[in-house]
matplotlib code that plots the C-alpha trace (Angstrom):
import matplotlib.pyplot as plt

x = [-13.3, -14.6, -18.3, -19.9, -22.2, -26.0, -25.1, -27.7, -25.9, -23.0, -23.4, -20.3, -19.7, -16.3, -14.9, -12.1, -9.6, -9.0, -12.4, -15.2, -18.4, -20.8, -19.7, -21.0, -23.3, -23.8, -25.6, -23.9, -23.3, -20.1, -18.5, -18.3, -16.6, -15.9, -15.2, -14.9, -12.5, -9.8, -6.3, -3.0, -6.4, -6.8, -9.6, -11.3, -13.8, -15.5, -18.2, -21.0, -22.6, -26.7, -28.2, -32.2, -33.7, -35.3, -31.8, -32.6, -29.8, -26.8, -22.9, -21.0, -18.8, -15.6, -12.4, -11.3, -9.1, -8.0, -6.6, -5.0, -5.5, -3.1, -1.8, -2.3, -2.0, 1.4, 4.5, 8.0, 11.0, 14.2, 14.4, 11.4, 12.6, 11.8, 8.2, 8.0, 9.0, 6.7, 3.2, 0.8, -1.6, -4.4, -5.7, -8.0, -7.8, -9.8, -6.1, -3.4, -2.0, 1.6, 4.4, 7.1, 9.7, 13.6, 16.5, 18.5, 21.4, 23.2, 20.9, 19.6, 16.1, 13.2, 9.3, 7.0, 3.4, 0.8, -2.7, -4.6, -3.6, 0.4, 0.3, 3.3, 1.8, 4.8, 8.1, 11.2, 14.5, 17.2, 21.3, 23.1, 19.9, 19.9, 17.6, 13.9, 11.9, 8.8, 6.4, 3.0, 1.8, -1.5, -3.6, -6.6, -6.8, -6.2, -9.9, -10.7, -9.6, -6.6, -3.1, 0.1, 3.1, 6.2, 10.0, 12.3, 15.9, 19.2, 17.7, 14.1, 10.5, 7.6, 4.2, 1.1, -2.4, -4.0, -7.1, -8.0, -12.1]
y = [32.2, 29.3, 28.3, 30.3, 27.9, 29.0, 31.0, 30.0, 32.7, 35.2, 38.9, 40.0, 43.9, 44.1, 46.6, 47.5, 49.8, 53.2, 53.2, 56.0, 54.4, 52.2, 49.1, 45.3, 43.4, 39.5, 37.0, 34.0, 30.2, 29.5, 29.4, 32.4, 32.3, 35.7, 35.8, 39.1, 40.8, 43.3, 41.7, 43.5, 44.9, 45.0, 44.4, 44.7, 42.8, 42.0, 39.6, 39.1, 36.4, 36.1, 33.7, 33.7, 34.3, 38.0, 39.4, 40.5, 38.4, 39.4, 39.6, 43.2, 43.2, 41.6, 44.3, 44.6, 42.3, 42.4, 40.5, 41.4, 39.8, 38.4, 39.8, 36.6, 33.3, 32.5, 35.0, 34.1, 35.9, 35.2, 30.9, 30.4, 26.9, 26.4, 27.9, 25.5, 22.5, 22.9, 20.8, 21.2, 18.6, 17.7, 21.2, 21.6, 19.4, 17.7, 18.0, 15.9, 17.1, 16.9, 19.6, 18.0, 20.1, 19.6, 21.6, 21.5, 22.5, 22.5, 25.0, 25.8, 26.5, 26.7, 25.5, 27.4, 26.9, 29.8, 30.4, 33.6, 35.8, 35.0, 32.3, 29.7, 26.4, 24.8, 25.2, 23.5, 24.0, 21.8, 22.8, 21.8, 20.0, 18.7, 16.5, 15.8, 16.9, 15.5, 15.6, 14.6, 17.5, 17.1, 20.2, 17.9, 19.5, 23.3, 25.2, 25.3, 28.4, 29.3, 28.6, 29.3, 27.1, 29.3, 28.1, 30.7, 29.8, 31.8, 33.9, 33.4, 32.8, 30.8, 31.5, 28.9, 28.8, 25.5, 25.4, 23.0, 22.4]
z = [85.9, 88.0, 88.3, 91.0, 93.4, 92.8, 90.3, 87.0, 84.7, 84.2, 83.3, 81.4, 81.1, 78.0, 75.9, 73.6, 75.3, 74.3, 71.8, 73.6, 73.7, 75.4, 76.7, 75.6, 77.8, 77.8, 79.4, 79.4, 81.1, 82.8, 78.9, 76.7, 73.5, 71.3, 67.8, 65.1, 67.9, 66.4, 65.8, 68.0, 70.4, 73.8, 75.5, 79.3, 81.1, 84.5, 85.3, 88.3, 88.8, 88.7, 91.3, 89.8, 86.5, 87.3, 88.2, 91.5, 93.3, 92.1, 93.2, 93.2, 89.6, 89.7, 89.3, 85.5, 83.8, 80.3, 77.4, 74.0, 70.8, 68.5, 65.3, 63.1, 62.9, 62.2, 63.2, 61.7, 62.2, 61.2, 59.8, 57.5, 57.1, 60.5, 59.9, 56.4, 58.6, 61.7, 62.4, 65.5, 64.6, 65.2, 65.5, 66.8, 69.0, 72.5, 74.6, 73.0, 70.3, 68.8, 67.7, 65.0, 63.0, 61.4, 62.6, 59.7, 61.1, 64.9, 67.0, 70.6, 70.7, 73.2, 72.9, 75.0, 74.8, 76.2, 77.0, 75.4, 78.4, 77.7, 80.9, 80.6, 80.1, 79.1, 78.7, 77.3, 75.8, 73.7, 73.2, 70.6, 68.6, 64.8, 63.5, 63.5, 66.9, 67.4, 71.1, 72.4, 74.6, 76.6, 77.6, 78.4, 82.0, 81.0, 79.7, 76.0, 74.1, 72.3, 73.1, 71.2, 70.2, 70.0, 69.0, 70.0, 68.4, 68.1, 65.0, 65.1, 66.4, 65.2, 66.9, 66.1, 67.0, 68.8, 69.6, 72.6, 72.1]

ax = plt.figure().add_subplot(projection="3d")
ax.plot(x, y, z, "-o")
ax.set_aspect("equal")
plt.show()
């Protein structure tokens, strides 16, 4: 979410979907970074904005949102050469960052590159490719978190995790 003018801190309201129970309360700045979460979860939130330090100026709660977790680190299906052969480095990284691998043999494939909600940040694909595959990608103006790196070819899929500090 963008910074809310006057605001001097953020009360977030989350909670793991489908588990009965209280929900979690934070104060935070305009930046709040989880970490512990459950892998393959999902997860809903909503925020308000606090406009002095005793709480007594406050926004109405935004509407839920959610976001889901990832199941690991790495996913491969299918080519585990492909997996074997692929580098994101430097990871983490402060917005550029580079994706290299070898296609060992003639293949289409696709790279897409996502934000933790599943939002296209990039997207490209290559016909009839063989050979060594390298690119620069710069996330320098999307937020910090977690993004993914994803190859999609004829008979598999390789997720990995960048994180943009």
């Amino acid at each position: 979410m963008d910074a809310v003018a006057g605001a001097v801190s953020y009360k977030i309201k989350w909670k793991k979907v489908g588990v009965p129970g209280a929900y979690f309360e934070f104060t935070s700045t305009n930046f709040l970074s989880f970490t512990g979460l459950d892998l393959s979860a999902t997860y809903k939130w909503r925020v308000r904005s606090e406009c002095d330090t005793i709480s007594s100026n406050v926004s109405g709660w935004t509407s839920w949102q959610s976001f889901s977790t990832l199941s690991s680190n790495r996913i491969t299906a299918g080519d585990t050469e492909l997996m074997n052969h692929l580098n994101v480095y430097p990871n983490p990284t402060r917005g550029l960052f580079n994706i290299s691998f070898i296609v060992e043999k003639i293949d289409n494939f696709e790279i897409t590159i996502v934000d933790a909600f599943g939002k296209l940040v990039s997207q490209e694909e290559k016909q009839d490719f063989i050979g060594e595959y390298t690119k620069q990608v710069n996330l320098s103006d999307y937020p910090r978190g977690i993004y993914m790196v994803q190859i999609r070819t004829n008979d598999s899929f390789v997720s990995k995790r960048i994180v943009l500090q």
